[in-house]
N, C-alpha and C positions, 0 to 999 in steps of 0.2 A: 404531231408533236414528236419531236428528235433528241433524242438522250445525247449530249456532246461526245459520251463518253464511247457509243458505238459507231463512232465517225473512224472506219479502220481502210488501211490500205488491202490490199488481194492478199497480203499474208494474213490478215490478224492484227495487225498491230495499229494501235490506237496513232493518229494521227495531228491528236492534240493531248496531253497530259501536261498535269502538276509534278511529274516522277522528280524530273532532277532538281529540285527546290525540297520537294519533301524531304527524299534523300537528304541535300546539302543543309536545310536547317534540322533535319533531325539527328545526324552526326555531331553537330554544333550545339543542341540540347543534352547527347548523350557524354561529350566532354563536360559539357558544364556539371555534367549527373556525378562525374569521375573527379572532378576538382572539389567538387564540394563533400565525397568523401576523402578526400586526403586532408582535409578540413576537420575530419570529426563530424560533419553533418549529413544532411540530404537536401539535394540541390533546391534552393529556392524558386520564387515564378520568374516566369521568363518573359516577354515581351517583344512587339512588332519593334524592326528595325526601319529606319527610313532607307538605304540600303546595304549590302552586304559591306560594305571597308568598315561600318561601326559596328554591325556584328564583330568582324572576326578582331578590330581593335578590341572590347570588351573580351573576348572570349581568351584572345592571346593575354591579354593579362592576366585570367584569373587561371589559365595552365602555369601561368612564369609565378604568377604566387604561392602553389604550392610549394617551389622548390625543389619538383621531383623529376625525372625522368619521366617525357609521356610515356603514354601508354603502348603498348603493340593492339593492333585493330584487327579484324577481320572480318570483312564485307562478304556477305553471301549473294550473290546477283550481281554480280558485280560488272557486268556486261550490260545490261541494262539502264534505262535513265533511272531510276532510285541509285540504285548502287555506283551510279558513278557520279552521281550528284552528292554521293557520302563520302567517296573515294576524295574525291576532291576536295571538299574539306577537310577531309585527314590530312591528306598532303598539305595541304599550306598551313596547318598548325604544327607541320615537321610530326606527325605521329607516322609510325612505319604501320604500313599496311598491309597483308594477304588480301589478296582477291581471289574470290572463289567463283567459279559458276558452275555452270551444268555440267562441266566434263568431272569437277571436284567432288558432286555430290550425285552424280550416277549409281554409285554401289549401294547408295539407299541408308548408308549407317550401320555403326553408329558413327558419330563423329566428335572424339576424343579431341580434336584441334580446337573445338568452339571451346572449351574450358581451356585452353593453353594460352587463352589471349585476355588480356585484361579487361578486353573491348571488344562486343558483338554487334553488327550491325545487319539485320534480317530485312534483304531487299524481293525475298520471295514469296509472293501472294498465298495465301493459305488455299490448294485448291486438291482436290481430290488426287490422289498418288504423290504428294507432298512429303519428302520424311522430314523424321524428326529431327532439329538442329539440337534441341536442349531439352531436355525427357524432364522428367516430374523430380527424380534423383539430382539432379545438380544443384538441390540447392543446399546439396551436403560438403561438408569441406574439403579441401586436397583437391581447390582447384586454381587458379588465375584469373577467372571471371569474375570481376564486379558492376559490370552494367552491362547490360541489354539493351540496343535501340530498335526497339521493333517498329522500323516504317511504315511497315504493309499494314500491320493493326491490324489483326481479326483476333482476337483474342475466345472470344467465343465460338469460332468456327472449328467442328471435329477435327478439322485437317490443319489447325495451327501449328505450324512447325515448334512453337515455343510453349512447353507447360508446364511454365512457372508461374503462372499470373492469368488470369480469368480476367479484368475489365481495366478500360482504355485511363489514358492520368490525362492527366489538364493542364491549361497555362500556369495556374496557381498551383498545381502539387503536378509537377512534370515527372516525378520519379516516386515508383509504388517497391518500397523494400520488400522482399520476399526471404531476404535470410542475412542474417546479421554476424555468422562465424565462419568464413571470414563475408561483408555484407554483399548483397546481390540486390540491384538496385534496375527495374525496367522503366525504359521509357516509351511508352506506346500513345502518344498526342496524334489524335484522327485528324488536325487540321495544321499540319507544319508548315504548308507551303505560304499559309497567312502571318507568319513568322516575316519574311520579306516578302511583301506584298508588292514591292515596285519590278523586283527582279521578278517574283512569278507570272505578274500579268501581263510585263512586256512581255517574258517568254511564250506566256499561254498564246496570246493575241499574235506574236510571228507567226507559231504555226498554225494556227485557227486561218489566219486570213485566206492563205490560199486557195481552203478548201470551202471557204464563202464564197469565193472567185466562183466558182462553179455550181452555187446554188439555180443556176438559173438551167443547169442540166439536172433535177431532180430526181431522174430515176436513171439515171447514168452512175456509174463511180461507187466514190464514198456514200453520197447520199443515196443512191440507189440500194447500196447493201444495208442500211438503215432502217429504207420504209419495207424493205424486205424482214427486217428481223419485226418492227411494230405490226408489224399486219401477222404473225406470227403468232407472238403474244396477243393480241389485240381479238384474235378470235376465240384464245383460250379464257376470256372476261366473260363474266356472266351480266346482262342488264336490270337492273333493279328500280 
């Protein structure tokens, strides 16, 4: 049995992902989270699209109905497929962007720019030597931040860069308020790329295909580094 998910090239890097979808509909969750406070509210449920032109139809309207100037954003990972599958949604709703990656967040913190923007998008996995983007403290006032879209979701994990919120929100309540003066609003949905389902699975399945082409070399390649890591874990099981 093969986890799709350690199907990697000789760097590391995963060869098949959901990134840039998750990314592009959890940007597009985290505006809807930002129009519906300019609203007076908190953002309603959201729903699959059949594909992306009637997302961002819906979406563009209900930024033009506030009234207001967007928002300024800043993407963390922004080199990666999350982060640029977020990037790019920003851009085509006209929201201005920072992008940040690894060279922006090498000093470790803290980082006084995530509250200067109206808009956070958190494209960095929660994993050990992780710093903190947004500490326990921000969700006091004198600041610019009103929504969090934390893509990567781990919210439980010691190493979350984000700690203002403990557990994931849903298609029905997409946005969990964590402070109300001025509001602070996260969105952490564990399953965004099912948001557009037509754009995530063509994209899943282009890059999946190829390296099905080569199942018939099993212990060569990708799949070679595979049954290499399951026989790994696989010894450390006990039988019962």
């Amino acid at each position: 049995m093969y986890d799709l998910e350690y199907l990697t090239d000789d760097t590391g890097r995963r060869l098949a992902a959901f990134g840039y979808w998750a990314g592009y509909a959890g940007a597009a969750v985290s505006l809807k989270a930002w129009a519906a406070q300019q609203r007076g509210g908190l953002c309603g449920p959201v729903h699959a699209h059949a594909d992306k032109t009637l997302l961002l139809e819906e979406l563009r309207a209900q930024l033009d109905a506030t009234g207001q100037p967007r928002p300024h954003a800043l993407v963390i990972g922004a080199k990666g497929r999350v982060g640029t599958g977020a990037a790019d949604l920003l851009v085509a709703m006209g929201v201005p962007v920072t992008r940040w990656d690894m060279a922006e967040t090498a000093h470790g913190g803290p980082f006084p720019e995530v509250l200067a923007h109206e808009l956070f998008i958190n494209a960095i996995l929660a994993q050990s030597g992780a710093p903190v983007f947004v500490p326990a403290g921000a969700v006091a006032p004198g600041r610019r931040l009103t929504v969090i879209g934390d893509v990567a979701c781990d919210p439980t994990s010691d190493f979350s860069p984000i700690k203002v919120y403990d557990r994931t929100t849903t298609w029905d309540q997409p946005a969990l308020r964590v402070a109300d003066n001025p509001p602070l609003d996260v969105v952490a949905i564990d399953n965004l790329p099912s948001i557009l389902p037509r754009e995530s699975s063509e994209d899943y399945a282009g890059q999946l295909l190829p390296v099905l082409s080569d199942l018939d070399r099993i212990d060569d390649g990708a799949w070679g580094r595979a049954g290499v890591l399951f026989d790994r874990n696989a010894k450390g099981l006990t039988q019962t």
